[in-house]
VOVO-569408 format. One record per residue (C-alpha): residue in three letters; x, y, z. Coordinates in steps of 0.02 Angstrom, whole numbers, plus 50000, padded with zeros to 5 digits. Last residue first. Example, Ala and Ser with C-alpha at 12.3 -4.5 7.8 and 13.67 -1.06 7.14 Angstrom:
residues 2
SER506844994750357;ALA506154977550390;
END
This chain:
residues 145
UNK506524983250394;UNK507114964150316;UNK508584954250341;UNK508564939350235;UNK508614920550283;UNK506894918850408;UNK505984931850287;UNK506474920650134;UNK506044903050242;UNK504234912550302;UNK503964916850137;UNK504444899750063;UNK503104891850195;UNK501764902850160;UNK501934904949963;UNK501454883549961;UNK499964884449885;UNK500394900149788;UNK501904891749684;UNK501144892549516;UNK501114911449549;UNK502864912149590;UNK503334903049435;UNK502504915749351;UNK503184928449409;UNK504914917849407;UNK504654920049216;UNK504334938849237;UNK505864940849339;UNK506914931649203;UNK506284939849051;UNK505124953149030;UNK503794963749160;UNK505074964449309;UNK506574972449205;UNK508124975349340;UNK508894992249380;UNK510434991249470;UNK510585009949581;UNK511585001549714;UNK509945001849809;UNK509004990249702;UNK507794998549563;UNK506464986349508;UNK506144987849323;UNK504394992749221;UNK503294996649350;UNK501474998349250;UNK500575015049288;UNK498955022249320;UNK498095006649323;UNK496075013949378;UNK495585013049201;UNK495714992149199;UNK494434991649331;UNK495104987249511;UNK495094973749620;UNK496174968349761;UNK496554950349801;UNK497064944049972;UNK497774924949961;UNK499494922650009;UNK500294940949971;UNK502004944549976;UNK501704941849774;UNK500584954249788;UNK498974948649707;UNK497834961549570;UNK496114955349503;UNK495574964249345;UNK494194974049261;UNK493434979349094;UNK493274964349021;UNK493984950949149;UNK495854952449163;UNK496804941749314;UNK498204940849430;UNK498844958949377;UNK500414960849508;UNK500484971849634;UNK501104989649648;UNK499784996749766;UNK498505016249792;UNK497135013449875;UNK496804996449987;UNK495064991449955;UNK494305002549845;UNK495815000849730;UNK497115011549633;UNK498205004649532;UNK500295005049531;UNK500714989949396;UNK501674974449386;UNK501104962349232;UNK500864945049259;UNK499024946049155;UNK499294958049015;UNK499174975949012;UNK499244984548829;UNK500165003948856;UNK500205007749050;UNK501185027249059;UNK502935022149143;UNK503335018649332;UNK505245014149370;UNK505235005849538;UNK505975008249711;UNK506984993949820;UNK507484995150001;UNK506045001150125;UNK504864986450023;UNK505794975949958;UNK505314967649763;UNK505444951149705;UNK505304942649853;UNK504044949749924;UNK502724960749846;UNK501734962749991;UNK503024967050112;UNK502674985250138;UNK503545000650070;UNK504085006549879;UNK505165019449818;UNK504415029049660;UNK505465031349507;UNK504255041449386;UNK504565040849180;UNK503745053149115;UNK502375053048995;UNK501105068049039;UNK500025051549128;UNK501685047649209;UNK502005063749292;UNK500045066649356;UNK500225049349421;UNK501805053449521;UNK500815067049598;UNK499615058249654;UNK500715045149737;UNK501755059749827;UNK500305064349913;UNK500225053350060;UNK500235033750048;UNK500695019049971;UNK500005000050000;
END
């Protein structure tokens, strides 16, 4: 979930076609990207697909970067991937932004919507029965704010 005003006005920068690098906070996007640590690289959403990573506003939550779990119509279901089982909904208009690359501290950007993060997206999707226990084993190994 993100808060205060800066989200806004990271919409309003994307929507005129900049790129936006907004840090990120909470755990529900585990392991792929840190919430505290990591920020992403938010672009203007062209075609969305299911697996992509996107900033959306929802009636449930406001303003996340999860992942599109789902497209039905005019709507979609968004997971974390920190997430075990919580969807949040949202119509296709309310994605302001997909998050093209997670941007580690040392400044490495990585691409999450195309090659090897996307694959383990979908790996990590495959994997939701057993999420819990890996989650608990990635929180147990790495040191996390």
């Amino acid at each position: 979930m993100l808060s205060g005003e800066v989200v806004p006005t990271a919409v309003m920068f994307v929507e005129e076609g900049r790129e936006v690098i907004l840090p990120v906070n909470g755990r529900s996007m585990l392991p792929f990207i840190v919430g505290g640590i990591d920020s992403v690289a938010l672009y203007k959403p062209g075609t969305l697909r299911k697996g992509d990573v996107v900033l959306a506003y929802t009636q449930e939550k406001g303003y996340v970067i999860h992942r599109i779990d789902s497209i039905d119509g005019d709507s979609c279901a968004l997971l974390g991937d920190g997430n075990l089982a919580q969807r949040e909904h949202c119509q296709l208009a309310d994605i302001k932004a997909i998050a093209t690359h997670v941007i580690r501290p040392n400044g490495k950007r990585k691409p999450l919507n195309e090659g090897w993060l996307r694959l383990m997206g979908k790996v990590w999707r495959l994997l939701l029965p057993v999420r819990r226990y890996l989650l608990w084993i990635y929180k147990k190994t790495h040191t996390i704010k």
